[in-house]
TORNUNU-890292 format. One line per field, with one value per residue (C-alpha): x negated, y, z negated; residue in one letter. Coordinates in steps of 0.001 Angstrom, whole numbers. Each point is the difference from the previous one (the first is absolute). Layout:
BEGIN
x	(X, ...)
y	(Y, ...)
z	(Z, ...)
res	(a, ...)
END
This chain:
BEGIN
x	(-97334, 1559, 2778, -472, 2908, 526, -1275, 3598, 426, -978, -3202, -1236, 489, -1477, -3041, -325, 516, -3189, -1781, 1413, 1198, -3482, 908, 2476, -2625, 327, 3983, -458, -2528, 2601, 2913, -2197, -985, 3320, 1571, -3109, 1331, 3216, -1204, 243, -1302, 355, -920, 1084, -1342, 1130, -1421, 1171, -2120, -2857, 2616, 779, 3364, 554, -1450, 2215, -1174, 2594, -661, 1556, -861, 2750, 2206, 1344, 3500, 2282, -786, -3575, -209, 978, -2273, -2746, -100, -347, -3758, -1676, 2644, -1804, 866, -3580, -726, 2474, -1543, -1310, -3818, -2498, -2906, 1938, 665, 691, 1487, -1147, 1983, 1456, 330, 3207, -895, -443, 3371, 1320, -3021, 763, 3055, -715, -1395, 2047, 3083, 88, 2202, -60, 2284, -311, 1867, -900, -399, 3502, 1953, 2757, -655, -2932, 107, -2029, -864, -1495, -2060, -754, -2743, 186, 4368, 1413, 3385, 2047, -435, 2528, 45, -1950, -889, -3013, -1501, -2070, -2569, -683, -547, -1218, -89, -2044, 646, -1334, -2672, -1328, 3168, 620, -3397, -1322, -3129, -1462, 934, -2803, -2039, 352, -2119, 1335, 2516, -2827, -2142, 3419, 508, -3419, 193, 3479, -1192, -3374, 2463, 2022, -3113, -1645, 3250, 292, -3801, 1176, 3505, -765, 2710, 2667, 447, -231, 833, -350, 1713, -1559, 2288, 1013, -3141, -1282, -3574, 157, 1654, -1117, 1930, -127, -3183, 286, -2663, -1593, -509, -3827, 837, 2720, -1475, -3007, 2349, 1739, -3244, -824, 2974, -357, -3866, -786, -697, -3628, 216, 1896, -2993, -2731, 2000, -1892, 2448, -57, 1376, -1454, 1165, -1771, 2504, 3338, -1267, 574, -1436, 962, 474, -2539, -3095, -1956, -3368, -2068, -551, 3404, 32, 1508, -1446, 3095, 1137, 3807, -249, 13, 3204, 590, 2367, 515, 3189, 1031, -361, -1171, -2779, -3470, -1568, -3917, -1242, 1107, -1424, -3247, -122, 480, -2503, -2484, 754, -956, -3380, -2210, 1388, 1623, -1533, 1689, 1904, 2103, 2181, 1649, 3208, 1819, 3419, -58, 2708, -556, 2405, 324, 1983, 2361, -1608, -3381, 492, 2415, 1826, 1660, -2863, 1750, 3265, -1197, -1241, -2760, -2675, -749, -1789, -1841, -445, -3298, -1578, -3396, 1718, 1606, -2741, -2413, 3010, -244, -3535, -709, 2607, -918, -3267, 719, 2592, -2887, -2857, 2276, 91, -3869, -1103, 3176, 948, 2932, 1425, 424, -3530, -327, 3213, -1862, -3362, 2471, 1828, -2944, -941, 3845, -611, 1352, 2212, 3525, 239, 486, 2882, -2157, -681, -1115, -2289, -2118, -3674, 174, -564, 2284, 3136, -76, 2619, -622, 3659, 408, 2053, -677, -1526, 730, -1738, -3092, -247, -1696, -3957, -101, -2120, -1873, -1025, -403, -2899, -1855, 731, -1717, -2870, -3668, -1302, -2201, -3634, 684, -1312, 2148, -505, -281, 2536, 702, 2995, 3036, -88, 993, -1086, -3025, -2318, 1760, -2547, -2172, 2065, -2639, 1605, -846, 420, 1747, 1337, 1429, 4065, 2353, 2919, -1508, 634, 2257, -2344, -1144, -3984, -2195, -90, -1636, -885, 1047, -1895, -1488, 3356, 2281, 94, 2277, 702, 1762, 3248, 2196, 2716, -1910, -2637, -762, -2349, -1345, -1398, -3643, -202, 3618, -58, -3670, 983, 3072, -2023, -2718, 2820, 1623, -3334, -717, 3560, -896, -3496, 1211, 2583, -2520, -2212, -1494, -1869, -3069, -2755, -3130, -2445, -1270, -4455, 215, 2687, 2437, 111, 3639, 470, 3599, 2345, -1147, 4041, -53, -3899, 1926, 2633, -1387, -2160, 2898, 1236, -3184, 856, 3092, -2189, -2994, 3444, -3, -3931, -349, -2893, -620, -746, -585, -3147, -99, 2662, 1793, -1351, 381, -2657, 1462, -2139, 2284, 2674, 2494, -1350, 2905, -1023, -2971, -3612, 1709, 2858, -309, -770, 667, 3071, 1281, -638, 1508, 3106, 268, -531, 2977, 2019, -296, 516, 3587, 941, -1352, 1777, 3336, -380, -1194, -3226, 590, 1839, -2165, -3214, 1758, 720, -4424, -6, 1717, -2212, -3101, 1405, 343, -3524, -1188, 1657, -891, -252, 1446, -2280, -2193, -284, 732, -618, 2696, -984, 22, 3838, 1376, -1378, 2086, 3229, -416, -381, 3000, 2262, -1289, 346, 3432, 1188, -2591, 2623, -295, -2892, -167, 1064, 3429, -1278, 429, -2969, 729, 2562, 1727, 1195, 1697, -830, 4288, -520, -3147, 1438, 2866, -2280, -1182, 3377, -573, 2943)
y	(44005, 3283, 858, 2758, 2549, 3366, 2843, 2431, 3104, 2214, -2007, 607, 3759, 361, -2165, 2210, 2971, -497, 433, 3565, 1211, -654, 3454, 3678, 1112, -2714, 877, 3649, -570, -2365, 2390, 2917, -2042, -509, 3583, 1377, -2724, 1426, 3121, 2257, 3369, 246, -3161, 231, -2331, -551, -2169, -619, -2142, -782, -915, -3230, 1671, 1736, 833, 2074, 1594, 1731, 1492, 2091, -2574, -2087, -1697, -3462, -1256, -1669, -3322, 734, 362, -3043, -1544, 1998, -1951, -3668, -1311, 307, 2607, 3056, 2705, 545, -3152, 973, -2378, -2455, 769, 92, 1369, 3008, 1306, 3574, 487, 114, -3315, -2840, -3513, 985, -1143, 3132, 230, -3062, -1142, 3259, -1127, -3608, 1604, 3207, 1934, 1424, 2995, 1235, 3011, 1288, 1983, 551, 2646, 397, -1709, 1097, -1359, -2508, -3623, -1682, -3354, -1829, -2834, -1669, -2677, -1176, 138, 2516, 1844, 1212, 3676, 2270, 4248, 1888, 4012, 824, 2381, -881, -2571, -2463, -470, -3137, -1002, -2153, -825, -2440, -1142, -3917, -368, -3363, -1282, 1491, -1927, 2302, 3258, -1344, 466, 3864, 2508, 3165, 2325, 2791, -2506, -1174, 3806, 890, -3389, 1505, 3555, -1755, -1857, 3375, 1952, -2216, -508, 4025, 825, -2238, 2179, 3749, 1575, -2056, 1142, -1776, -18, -1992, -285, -1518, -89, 3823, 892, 421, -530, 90, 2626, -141, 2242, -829, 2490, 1820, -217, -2701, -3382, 507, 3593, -1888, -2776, 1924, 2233, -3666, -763, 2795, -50, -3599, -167, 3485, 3135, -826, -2986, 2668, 2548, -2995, -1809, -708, -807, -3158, -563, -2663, -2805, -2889, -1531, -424, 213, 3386, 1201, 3485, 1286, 1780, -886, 1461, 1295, -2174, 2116, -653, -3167, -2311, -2951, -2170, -417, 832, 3040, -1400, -502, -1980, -230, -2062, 952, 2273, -3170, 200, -2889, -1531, -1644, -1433, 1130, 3613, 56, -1430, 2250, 3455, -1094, -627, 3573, 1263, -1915, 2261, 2999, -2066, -2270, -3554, 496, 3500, 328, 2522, 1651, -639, -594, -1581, -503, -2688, -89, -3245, -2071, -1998, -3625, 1523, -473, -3130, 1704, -3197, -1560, 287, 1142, 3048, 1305, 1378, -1979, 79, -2379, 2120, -1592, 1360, 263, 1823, 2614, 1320, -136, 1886, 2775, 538, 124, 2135, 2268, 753, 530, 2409, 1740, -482, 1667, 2832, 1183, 1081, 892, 702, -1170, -167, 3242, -2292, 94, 3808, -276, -2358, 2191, 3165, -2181, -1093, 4231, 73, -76, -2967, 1532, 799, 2877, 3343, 2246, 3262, 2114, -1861, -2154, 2503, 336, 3451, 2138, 2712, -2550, -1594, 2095, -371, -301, -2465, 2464, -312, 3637, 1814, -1859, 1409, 1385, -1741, 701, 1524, -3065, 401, 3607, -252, -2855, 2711, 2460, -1742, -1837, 1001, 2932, -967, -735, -463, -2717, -2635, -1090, -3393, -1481, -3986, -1781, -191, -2801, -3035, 456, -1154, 2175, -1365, -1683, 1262, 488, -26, 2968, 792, 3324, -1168, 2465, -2170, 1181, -1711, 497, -1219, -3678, -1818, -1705, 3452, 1258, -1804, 2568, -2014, -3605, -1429, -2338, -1270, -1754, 2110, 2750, 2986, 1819, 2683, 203, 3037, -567, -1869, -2540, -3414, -2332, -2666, -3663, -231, -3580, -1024, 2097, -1282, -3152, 322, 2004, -3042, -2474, 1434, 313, -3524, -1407, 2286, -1186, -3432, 393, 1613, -3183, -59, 1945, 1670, -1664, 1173, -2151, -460, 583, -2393, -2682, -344, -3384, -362, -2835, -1385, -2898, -2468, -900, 4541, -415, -2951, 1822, 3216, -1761, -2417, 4103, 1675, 285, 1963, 1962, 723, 1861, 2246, 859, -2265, -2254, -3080, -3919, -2344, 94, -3445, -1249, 3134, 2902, 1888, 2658, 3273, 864, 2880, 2306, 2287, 3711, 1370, -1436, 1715, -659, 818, -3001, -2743, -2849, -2488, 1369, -178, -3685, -1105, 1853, -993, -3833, 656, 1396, -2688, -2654, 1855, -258, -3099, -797, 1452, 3012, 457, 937, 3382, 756, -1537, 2369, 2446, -853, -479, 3406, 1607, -1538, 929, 3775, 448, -1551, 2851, 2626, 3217, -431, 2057, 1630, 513, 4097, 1723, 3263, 2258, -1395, -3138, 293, 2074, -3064, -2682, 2463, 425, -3510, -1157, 2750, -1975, -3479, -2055, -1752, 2173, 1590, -3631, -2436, -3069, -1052, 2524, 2372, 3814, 1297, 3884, 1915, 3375, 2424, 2720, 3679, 410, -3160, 924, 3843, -1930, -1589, 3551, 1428, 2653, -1488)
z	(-94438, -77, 3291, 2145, -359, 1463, -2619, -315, 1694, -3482, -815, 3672, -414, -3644, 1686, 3146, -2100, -2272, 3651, 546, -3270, -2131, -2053, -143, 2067, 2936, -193, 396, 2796, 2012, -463, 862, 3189, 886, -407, 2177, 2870, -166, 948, -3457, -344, -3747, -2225, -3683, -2630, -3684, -2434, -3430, -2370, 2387, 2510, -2126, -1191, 3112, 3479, 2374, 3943, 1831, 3229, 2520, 2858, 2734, -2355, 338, 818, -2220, 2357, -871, -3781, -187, 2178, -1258, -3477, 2446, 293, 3135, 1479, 1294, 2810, 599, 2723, 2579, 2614, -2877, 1217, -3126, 2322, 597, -3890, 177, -3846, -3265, -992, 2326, -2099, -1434, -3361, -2739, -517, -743, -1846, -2193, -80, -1186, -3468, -983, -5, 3510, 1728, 3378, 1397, 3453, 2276, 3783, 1914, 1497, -2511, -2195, -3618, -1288, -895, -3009, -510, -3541, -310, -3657, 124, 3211, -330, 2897, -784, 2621, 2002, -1628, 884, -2047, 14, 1453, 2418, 3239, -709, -2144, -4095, -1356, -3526, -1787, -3242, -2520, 2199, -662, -2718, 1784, -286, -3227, -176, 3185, -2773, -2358, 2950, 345, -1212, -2278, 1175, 689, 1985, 2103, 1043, 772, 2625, 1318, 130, 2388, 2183, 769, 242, 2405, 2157, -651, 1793, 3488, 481, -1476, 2044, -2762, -3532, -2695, -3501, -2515, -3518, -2947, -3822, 966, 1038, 3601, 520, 3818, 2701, 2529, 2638, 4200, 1809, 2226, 3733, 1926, -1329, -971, -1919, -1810, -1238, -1347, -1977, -1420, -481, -2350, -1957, -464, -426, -1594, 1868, -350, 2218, 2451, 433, 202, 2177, 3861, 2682, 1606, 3746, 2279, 2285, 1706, 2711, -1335, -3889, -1514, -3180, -1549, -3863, -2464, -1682, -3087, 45, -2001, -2844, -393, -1603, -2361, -2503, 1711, 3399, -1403, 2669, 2951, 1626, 3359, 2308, 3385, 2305, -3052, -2525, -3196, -218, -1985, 2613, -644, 3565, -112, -3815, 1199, 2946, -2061, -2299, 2649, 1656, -3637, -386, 702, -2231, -3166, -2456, -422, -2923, 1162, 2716, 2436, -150, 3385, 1685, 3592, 2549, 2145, 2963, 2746, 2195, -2605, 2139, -954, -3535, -2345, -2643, -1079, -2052, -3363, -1618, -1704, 3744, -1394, 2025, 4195, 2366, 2771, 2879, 467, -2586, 1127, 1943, -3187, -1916, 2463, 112, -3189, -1152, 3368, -684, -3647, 947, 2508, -2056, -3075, 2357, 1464, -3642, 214, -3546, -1561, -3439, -1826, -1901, -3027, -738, -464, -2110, -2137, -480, -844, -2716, -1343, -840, -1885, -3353, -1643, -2916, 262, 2062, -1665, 1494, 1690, -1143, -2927, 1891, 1226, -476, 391, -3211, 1033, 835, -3575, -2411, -3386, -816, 2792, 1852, 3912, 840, 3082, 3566, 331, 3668, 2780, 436, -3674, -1229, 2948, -521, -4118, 1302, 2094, -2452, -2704, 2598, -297, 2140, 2967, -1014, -3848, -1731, -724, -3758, -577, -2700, -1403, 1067, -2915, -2370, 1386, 3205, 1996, 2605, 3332, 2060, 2666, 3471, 3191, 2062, 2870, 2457, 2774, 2531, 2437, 3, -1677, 2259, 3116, -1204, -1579, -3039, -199, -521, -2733, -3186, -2729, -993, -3294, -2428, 3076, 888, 1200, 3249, -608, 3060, 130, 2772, 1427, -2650, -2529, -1184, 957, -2302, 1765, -1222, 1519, -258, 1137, 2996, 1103, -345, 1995, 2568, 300, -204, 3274, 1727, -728, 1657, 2937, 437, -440, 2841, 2664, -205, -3887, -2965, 438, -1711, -2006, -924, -3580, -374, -2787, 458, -3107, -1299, -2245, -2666, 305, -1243, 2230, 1452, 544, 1842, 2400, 507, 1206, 2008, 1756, 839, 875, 4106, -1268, -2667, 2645, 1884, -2822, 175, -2835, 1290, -2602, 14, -2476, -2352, -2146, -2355, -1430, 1922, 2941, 1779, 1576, 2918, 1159, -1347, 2058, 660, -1443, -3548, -119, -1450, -3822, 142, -2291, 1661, -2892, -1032, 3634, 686, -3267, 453, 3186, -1262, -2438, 2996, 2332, -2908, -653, 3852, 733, 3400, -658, 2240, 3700, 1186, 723, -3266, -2294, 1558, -552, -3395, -6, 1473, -2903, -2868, 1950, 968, -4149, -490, 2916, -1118, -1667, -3345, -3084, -1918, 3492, 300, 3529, 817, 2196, 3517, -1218, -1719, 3109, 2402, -2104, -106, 3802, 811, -2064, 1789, 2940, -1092, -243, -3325, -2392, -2266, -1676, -489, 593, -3025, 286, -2467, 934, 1961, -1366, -1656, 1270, -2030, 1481, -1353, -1170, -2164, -1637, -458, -1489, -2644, -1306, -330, 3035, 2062)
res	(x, x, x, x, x, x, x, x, x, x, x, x, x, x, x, x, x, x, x, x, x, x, x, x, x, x, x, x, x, x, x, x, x, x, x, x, x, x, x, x, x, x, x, x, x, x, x, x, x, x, x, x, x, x, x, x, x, x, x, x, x, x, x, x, x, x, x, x, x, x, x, x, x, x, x, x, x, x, x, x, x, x, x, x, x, x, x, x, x, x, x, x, x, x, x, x, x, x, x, x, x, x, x, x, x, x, x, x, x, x, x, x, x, x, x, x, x, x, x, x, x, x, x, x, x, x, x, x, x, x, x, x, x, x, x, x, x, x, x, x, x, x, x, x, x, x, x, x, x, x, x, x, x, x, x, x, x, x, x, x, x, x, x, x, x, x, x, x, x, x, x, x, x, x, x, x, x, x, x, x, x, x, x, x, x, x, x, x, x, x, x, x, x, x, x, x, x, x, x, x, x, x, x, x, x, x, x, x, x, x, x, x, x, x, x, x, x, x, x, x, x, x, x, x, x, x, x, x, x, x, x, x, x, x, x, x, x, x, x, x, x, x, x, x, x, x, x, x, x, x, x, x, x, x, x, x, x, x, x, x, x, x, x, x, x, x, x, x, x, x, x, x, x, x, x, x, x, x, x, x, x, x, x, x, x, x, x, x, x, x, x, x, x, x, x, x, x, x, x, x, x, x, x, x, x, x, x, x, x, x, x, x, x, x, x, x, x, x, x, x, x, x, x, x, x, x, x, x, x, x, x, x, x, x, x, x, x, x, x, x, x, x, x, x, x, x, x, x, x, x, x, x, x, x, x, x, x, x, x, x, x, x, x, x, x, x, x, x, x, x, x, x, x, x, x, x, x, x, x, x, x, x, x, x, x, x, x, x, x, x, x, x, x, x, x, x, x, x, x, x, x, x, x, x, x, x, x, x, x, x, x, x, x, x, x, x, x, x, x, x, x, x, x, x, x, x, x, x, x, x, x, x, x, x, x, x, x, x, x, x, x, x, x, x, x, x, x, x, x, x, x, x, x, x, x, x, x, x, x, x, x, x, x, x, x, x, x, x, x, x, x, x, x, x, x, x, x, x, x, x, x, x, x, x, x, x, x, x, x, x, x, x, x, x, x, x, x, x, x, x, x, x, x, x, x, x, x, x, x, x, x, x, x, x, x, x, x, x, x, x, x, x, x, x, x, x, x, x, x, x, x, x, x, x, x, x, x, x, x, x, x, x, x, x, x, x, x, x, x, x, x, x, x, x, x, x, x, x, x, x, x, x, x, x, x, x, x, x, x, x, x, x, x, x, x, x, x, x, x, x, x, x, x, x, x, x, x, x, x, x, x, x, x, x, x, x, x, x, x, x, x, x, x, x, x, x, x, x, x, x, x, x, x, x, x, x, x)
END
């Protein structure tokens, strides 16, 4: 039988430091951590080989005392528990274990100087073996170095990815700590380079952190961002959340915080998605950041080393913040969508070849020198007037003439001669419908083409939720009773749900083995809806929920599959009445810039952009 023994002092830091040094990244992120407890205004990060060769942070923050350093490189010694209470964590870290566990597998260097003192001290630490404190130059603050990161355990270096992947982890650990403290700069360093600055803003808290936000997340997330500030008892949730247009195949951006923590935690995950259910299919999600702020005993930070997962005490009041607050923040928005999909429909006109310095690339006869020799700018309004010049006079015949070789006769557009004023509302006054798809209105400062089938649907979906909420659906019955043939498992299973269904206006019961009869269909869906196509889908949906989500969520999810069935369909024509009722009801209605699905409802284009496109700005 093997004895027991006592594991040496080394081999107890290289194990604890597998916990909290996984990767460069979790390094950077503990350092980081610990410069923003001592107070720093101005974080500086370099990285040299993916941070395996090097990681340093210096900041301009308290300092430590010679006394200190070397106590600093000792597991479990920390200046962050004062009274030794863990329900009361106010800091980023507290276990007193990143730097002697990065110590335990690499070359490392501190230097720090109070505020107050004379000269700085430095202290080195080689695997795990501490050298004295000697002076050292060095201004306010501390530097750290970390060289040669897992040379004393090499097998954990066949675990790491490239030096490009290592960064890009880094560069996510700064940004994230970055979005939860945007009155610091930051700056990070990468082989010469420097991917990230990130200087301190200016204004409140909520005005800073959206600007963070943008020049961390894009300035696109900036303008579709929807402000998010609400509190239930001592739980307070602020930060920014995208429209749902704005959307991403991943849910890589979404970032959450709790007390100013960087975490992945399954229930706030689970509760953002569920805000988005009714506007985003299942396989895209929102861009977000969220700041959730508590009472340090509401919440245990001290579930893992890394620090990157909570335990709420309750649970259900943190969820219900959160989904009610995004919807609010989500309905508040009206039918706004995000600017990124009119930047996508005017890309889409840019012609795909390299583009041509101008005046080269002109398609104007006039602005094309033979000799390739830019000719003088032709004066504003000239084009303008040469057009009228050359334009038929009133009451001439117009002769008719074929279309150029290549090209086809474009196909018939249903206009229409509506006078109602554009400018009097925002989704403007119905002008003409397209292919019998597509509504273009006309707006004060520009056109607006709208989706006829994706805004009816989101239009009937809405109704639906609100008819379910004041006490059910309105119900029509059928003259002749549908009778639908079904998998016999889908014909048991919609009839195990049809008390929930008959909710909905969707009246049905059992009819043999395999089949279900519909006796009655909401009034919203119309005489025209397809009965048969309804009940199957809605046999597919229920199979693919099965009892994972509540009651109330999963009619909803019911409600959207039988809003699309309901729904105008493309292809359907509409005169002008018709078109200006369904841009006047979605001005009215929340959530229909996107349907239900998270697809754009219309696209804007403003009259500068599409002046832009024909060269007359």
């Amino acid at each position: 039988m093997p004895t027991l023994r006592r594991l040496p002092e080394r081999l107890v830091n290289r194990i604890a430091a597998g916990e909290v040094v996984e990767r460069p990244a979790a390094a950077v992120k503990e350092l980081v951590e610990n410069a923003l407890d001592a107070g720093a205004s101005r974080i500086e990060v370099v990285l040299r080989d993916g941070g395996k060769a090097l990681i340093g942070v210096a900041d301009d923050g308290c300092g430590m005392a010679p006394e200190e350093l070397e106590l600093a490189v000792e597991r479990h010694a920390t200046s962050k528990l004062p009274d030794d209470d863990l329900t009361h964590i106010r800091t980023l870290g507290f276990r007193g274990e990143a730097l002697p566990s990065i110590g335990a597998v690499s070359r490392l260097s501190i230097t720090s100087r109070p505020r107050g003192a004379d000269s700085a001290h430095a202290i080195l630490v080689e695997g795990g073996a501490k050298g004295p404190v000697m002076p050292a130059a060095g201004g306010i603050g501390t530097r750290i170095e970390v060289r040669d990161l897992f040379y004393a355990t090499p097998a954990r270096l066949k675990f790491l990815k490239g030096n490009r992947t290592e960064s890009e982890h880094a560069r996510d650990a700064v940004e994230r700590l970055a979005m939860a403290h945007p009155h610091v700069t930051f700056l990070l360093t990468d082989e010469g380079r420097t991917p990230l600055r990130l200087p301190a803003a200016t204004g409140d808290l909520m005005e800073a952190r959206l600007v963070r936000l943008g020049a961390v997340l894009g300035r696109e997330f900036q303008e579709n961002a929807l402000p998010v500030d609400a509190a239930r008892g001592p739980v307070r949730l602020v930060g920014h959340i995208g429209l749902p247009t704005l959307n991403r195949p991943t849910a890589a951006g979404q970032y959450l915080f709790v007390n100013g923590r960087p975490v992945k935690d399954r229930l706030l995950v689970g509760a953002v998605r569920g805000a988005y259910a009714d506007f985003l299919a299942r396989d895209r999600h929102p861009m977000l950041a969220l700041f959730l702020e508590l009472p340090p005993e509401e919440v245990d930070v001290n579930v893992h080393p890394a620090k990157t997962e909570v335990r709420f005490r309750d649970q259900a009041l943190v969820r219900g913040l959160i989904v009610g607050a995004l919807k609010h923040a989500l309905a508040q928005a009206g039918h706004r969508a995000s600017t990124g999909v009119a930047a996508a429909a005017l890309a889409s006109f840019a012609p795909h070849d390299a583009p041509l310095p101008p005046p080269v690339q002109s398609a104007l006869p006039w602005q094309r020198p033979a000799g390739g020799f830019a000719p003088a700018a032709v004066p504003r309004g000239l084009a303008e007037m040469a057009m009228a010049f050359n334009a038929p006079l009133p009451g001439s015949p117009v002769p008719a003439s074929a279309p150029p070789d290549g090209l086809h006769p474009a196909a018939p557009v249903e206009a229409t001669t509506g006078t109602e004023p554009a400018r009097a509302f925002p989704l403007g006054a119905a002008r003409a419908q397209l292919h019998t798809t597509y509504i273009v209105a006309q707006t004060e400062d520009g056109i607006v083409i709208v989706d006829q089938h994706a805004a009816h649907e989101r239009l009937v979906y809405e109704r639906m939720k609100h008819d379910l909420l004041a006490g059910g659906v309105k119900r029509q019955g059928l003259l002749i009773p549908e009778v639908v043939e079904l998998d016999p498992a889908d014909a048991e299973r919609l009839g195990e749900r049809a008390a929930e269904l008959a909710e909905l206006g969707l009246v049905l019961e059992p009819f043999g083995t395999g089949c279900v009869v519909v006796r009655e269909v909401p009034a919203l869906l119309g005489a025209r809806a397809d009965v048969r196509g309804l009940v199957r889908d809605l046999a597919d949906e229920l199979a693919e929920l099965g009892d994972a989500l509540a009651l109330k969520e999963r009619l909803e999810a019911v409600c959207s599959r039988m809003a699309c069935h309901g729904s105008v369909r493309a292809g359907r024509p509409m005169n002008a009445d018709e078109m200006n009722a369904l841009l006047r009801q979605m001005e009215a209605t929340p959530h229909s810039g996107q349907c239900n699905h998270g697809r754009p409802t219309y696209v804007e284009l403003k009259l500068a952009d599409i002046e832009r496109l024909f060269g007359r700005r």
